[in-house]
C-alpha positions in Angstrom: 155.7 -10.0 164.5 156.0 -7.9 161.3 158.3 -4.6 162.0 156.1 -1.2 162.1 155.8 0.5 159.1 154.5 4.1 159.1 152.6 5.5 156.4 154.5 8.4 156.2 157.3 5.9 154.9 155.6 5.8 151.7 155.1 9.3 151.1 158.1 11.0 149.1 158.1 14.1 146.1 160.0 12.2 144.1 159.3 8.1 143.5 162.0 5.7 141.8 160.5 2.7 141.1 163.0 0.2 139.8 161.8 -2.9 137.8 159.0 -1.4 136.5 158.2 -4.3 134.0 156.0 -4.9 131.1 155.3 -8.3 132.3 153.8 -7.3 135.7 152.3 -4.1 133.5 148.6 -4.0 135.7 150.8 -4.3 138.6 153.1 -1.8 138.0 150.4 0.3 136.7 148.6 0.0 140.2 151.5 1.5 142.2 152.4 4.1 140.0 148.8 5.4 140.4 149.1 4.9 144.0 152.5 7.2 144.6 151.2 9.8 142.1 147.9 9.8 144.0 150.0 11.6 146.7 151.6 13.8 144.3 154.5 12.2 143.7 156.5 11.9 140.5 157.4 8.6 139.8 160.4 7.8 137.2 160.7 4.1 136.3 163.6 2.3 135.8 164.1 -0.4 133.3 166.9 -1.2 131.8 164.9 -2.3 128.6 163.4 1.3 128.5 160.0 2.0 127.1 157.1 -0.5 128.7 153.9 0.0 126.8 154.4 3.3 125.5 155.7 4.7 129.1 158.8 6.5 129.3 161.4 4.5 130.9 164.5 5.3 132.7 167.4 2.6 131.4 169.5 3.4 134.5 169.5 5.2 138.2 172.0 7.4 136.5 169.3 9.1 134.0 166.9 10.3 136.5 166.1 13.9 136.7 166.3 14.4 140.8 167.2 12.7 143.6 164.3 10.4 144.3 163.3 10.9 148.3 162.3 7.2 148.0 163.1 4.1 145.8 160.9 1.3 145.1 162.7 -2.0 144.2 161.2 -4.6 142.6 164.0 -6.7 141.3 165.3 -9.8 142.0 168.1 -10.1 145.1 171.1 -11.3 142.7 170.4 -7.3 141.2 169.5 -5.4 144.4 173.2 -5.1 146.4 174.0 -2.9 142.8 171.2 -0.9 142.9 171.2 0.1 146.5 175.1 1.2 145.7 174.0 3.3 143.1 170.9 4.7 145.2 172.8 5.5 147.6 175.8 7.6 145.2 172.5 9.3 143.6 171.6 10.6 147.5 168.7 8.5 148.0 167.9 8.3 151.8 164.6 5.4 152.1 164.5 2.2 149.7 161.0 0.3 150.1 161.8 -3.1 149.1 158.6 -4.8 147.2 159.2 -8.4 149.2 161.6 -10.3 150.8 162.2 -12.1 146.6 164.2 -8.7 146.4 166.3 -8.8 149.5 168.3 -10.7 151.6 168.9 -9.6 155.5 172.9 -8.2 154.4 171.3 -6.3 152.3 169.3 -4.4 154.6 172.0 -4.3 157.4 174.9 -2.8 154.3 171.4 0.0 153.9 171.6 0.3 157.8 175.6 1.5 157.7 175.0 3.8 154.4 172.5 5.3 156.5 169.6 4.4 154.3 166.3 3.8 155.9 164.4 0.8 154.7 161.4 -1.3 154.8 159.6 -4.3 153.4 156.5 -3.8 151.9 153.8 -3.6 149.1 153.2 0.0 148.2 149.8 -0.8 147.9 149.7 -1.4 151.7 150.3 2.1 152.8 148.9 3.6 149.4 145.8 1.4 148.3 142.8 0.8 149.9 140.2 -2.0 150.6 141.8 -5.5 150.8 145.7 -3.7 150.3 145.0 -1.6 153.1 143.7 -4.6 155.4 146.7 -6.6 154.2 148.6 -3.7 155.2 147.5 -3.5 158.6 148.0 -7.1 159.5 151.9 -6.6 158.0 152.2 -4.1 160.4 151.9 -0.5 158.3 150.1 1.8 160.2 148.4 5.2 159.5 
C-alpha cells in the first residue's frame, strides 16, 4: 500500500523545482501553475538556464530564498548531489517526481539529514480531475 501523503505536504511559500526542462515544457508548465495556484513562488532550476523564454536558475546555489519545498525531477545518477546541496541551502521537504528520480538510500540519507520526503506527482495533491483521482488511489489525501 502506497505511504500517506498529506496535502499539506505540497503546500510551501517558496517552490524549487529542479529539472524544469524544455523537453517536458507542457508538463513542466502544468506544475508550475499548480504550486503558484497556492501562492507559491516557484524558481526553476536548470542547469541549461532559460527554457522557452522562462527564467532559469543554473544552480541550487542562485536562488533567492530558501525554498520550504523542492521538487526533483531528475534522473537518480543526479539526485544524491542535489539533495546535498538542498539540504546546505536549508531546505526541510524534497517531493520527489517518481521513483526514475530516487532510489530507497536516497530517501533513508534524507531521513538522517532530517529532510522530510515523499513520492509523488504534484499534480496529485495540486490538480484536479483525473490527477486528483490518481492522487487519491496513490494515497495523498486532503
Amino acid at each position: 500500500m502506497a505511504r500517506r501523503i498529506e496535502r499539506s505536504f505540497f503546500l510551501a511559500k517558496d517552490v524549487a523545482f529542479i529539472g524544469y526542462s524544455r523537453r517536458q515544457a507542457s508538463f513542466c508548465a502544468s506544475v508550475e501553475k499548480a504550486f503558484a495556484g497556492t501562492g507559491a513562488r516557484v524558481y526553476p532550476v536548470n542547469p541549461r538556464g532559460s527554457v522557452g523564454g522562462r527564467t532559469v536558475y543554473r544552480s541550487i546555489a542562485e536562488l533567492p530564498a530558501v525554498p520550504d519545498l523542492a521538487f526533483i525531477m531528475t534522473g537518480k545518477d543526479k539526485t544524491k548531489g542535489i539533495v546535498e546541496e538542498l539540504a546546505a541551502k536549508g531546505s526541510r521537504r524534497i517531493l520527489f517526481q517518481s521513483s526514475m528520480c530516487v532510489d530507497d538510500s536516497t530517501l533513508e540519507h534524507c531521513s538522517e539529514l532530517g529532510i522530510e520526503t515523499a513520492v509523488a506527482c504534484p499534480l496529485m495533491g495540486l490538480g484536479g480531475g483525473f490527477h486528483r483521482f490518481h492522487g487519491f488511489l496513490a494515497g495523498v489525501r486532503a
